[in-house]
N, C-alpha and C positions, 0 to 999 in steps of 0.2 A: 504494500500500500504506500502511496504519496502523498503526502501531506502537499498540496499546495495554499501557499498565502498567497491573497490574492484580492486584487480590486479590478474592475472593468476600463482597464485604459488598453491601449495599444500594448505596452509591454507585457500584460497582463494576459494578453489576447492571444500573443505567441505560443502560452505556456499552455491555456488549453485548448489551443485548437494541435497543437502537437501530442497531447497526453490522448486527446480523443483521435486524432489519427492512429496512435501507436498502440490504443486501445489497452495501455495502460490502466489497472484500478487507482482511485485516487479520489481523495478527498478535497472541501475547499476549507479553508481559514481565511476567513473575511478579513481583511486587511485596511478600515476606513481611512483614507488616506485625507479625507479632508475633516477629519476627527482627533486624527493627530496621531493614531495608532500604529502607523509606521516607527515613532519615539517610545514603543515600550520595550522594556529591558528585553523580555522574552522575545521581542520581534528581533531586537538590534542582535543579541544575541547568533540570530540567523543570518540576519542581512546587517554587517554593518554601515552600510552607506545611508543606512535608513529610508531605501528606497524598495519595491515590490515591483517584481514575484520574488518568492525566495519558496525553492522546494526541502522537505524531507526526505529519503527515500530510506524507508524501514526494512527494503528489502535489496539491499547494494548488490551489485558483482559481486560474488567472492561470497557473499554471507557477511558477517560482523557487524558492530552498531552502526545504529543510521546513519546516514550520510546528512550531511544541509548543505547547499547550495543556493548563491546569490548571482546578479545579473541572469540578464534570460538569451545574452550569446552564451554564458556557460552553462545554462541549464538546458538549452539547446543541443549542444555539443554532448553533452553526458548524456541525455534520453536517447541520442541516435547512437551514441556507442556502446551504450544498455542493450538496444534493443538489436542491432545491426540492419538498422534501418533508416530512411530520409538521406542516408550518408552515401554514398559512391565509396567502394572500397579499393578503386584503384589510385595512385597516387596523384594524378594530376586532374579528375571527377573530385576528389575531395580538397586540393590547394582549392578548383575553383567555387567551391560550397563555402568555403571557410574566405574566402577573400569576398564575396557576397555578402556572407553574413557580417563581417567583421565594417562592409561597406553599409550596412544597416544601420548598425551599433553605435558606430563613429561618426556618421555623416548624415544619412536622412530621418533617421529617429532625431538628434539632437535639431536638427537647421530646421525639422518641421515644427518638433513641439518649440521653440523661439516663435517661428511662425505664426502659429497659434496664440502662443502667448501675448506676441504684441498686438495681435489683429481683435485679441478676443478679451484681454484680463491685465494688458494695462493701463493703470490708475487715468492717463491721458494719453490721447494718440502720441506716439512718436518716428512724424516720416521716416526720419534716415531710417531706422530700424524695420517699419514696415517696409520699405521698399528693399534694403538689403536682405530680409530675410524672404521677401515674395521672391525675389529673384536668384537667390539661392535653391527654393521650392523648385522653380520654375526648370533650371539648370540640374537639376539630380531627378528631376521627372524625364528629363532629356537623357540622360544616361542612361538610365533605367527601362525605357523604351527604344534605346539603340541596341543595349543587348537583348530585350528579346526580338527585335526584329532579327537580329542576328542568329541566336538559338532557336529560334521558331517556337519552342516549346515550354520549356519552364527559366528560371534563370542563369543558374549553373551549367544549363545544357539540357539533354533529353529527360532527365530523371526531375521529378521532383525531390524538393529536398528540403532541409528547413533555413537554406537560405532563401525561397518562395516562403513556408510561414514566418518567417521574419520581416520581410517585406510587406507583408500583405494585410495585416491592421493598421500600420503608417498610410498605406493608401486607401483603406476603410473612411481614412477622417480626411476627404480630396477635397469633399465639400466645403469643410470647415476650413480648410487650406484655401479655398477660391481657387481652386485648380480643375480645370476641366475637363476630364478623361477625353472628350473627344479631340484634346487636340496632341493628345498620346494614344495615337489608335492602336500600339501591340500593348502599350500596356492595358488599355481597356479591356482588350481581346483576354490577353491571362488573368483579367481580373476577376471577369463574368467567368471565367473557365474556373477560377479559383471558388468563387463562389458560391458555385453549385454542390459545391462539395460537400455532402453531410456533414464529415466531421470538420469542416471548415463555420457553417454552418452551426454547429452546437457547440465549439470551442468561443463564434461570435456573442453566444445568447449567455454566456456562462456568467452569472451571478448577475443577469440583469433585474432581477427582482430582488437584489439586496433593499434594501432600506437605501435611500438616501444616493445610490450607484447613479441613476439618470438624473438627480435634481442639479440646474446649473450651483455652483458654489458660492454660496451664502457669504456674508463677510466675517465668520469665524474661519471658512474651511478659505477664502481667501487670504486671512493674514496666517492662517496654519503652510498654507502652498506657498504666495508668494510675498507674505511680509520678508519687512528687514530681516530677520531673525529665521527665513523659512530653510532648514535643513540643521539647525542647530541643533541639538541637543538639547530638550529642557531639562 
């Protein structure tokens, strides 16, 4: 069994829509991330960045005590070499899963949620920032739609992998980016292809009936995100 913590964001999104592809057993641990609960001992404990997902996994390779795991490129990376699955086992199918993912992690997870951030939650508009990070959006949607016109199929190449679920909640939120799938027509194409996908599909819906998961953020769960103080430690 897995213990996933866990709230309804994009990164969160990675972790079960690959547990329910991999048809993994597993649990959720609510994670209210605009409640502050990311800061409790027993979370930081698992995740010290005090950031979520962060899994358990009570039944490791090998046998012996659970395992915990934080960020969701490494919890990524440990589910597919669990299971021998989402992964390319030849050496140069999996550089290019891990150089995707790592293009995720590093680059269109962070420039989008900015994106977001200044278009949606902060205090007063700020051009330079809006337009540097639209245009950033803009320029890795352009990437991302070069390779798959190039691969035709999934990202890394013919296989899917969980460099496609890693991708593929960042581009969930296109809207809220002001970005237009149709003027990314492969990526639209993998998108809707991605979509279809049951356990794409029930990895998306996961914990959307928490309490409080879909309410925009109130001014407690905004100075909990993005006050002065937001990632500190209380």
């Amino acid at each position: 069994m897995i213990d996933l913590h866990y709230w309804p964001t994009p990164n969160g999104w990675k972790i079960g829509i690959a547990l329910e592809e991999l048809a993994l057993p597993y649990r959720v641990v609510p994670v209210d991330i605009g409640r502050g609960e990311q800061f409790a001992p027993a979370f930081l404990a698992l995740s010290p960045n005090n950031r979520m997902p962060a899994i358990v996994d009570h039944d490791p390779p090998g046998g012996g005590d659970p395992i915990a795991i934080f960020e969701s490129g490494a919890i990524l990376q440990y589910l597919a070499d669990k299971t021998g699955r989402l992964m390319p086992t030849d050496l140069r199918g999996r550089l290019a899963v891990l150089q995707w993912l790592t293009w995720q992690v590093g680059g269109l997870g962070p420039m989008l949620g900015q994106n977001a951030h200044f278009l949606h939650y902060a205090p007063q508009p700020v051009a330079y920032a809006i337009d540097r990070y639209a245009r950033e959006a803009q320029r890795l949607y352009g990437v991302l739609d070069r390779q798959l016109a190039r691969t035709g199929a999934f990202v890394a190449g013919e296989q899917y992998s969980i460099a496609d679920i890693a991708i593929l909640p960042w581009i969930v939120t296109h809207k809220r980016q002001q970005i237009a799938l149709t003027d990314f027509p492969s990526v639209a194409d993998w998108y809707a292809r991605l979509r279809a996908r049951p356990a794409v599909a029930a990895g998306l819906a996961l914990g959307r009936d928490l309490p409080g998961a879909r309410a925009a953020p109130d001014e407690q769960a905004r100075r909990i995100l993005f006050g002065p103080n937001a990632g500190a430690t209380p």
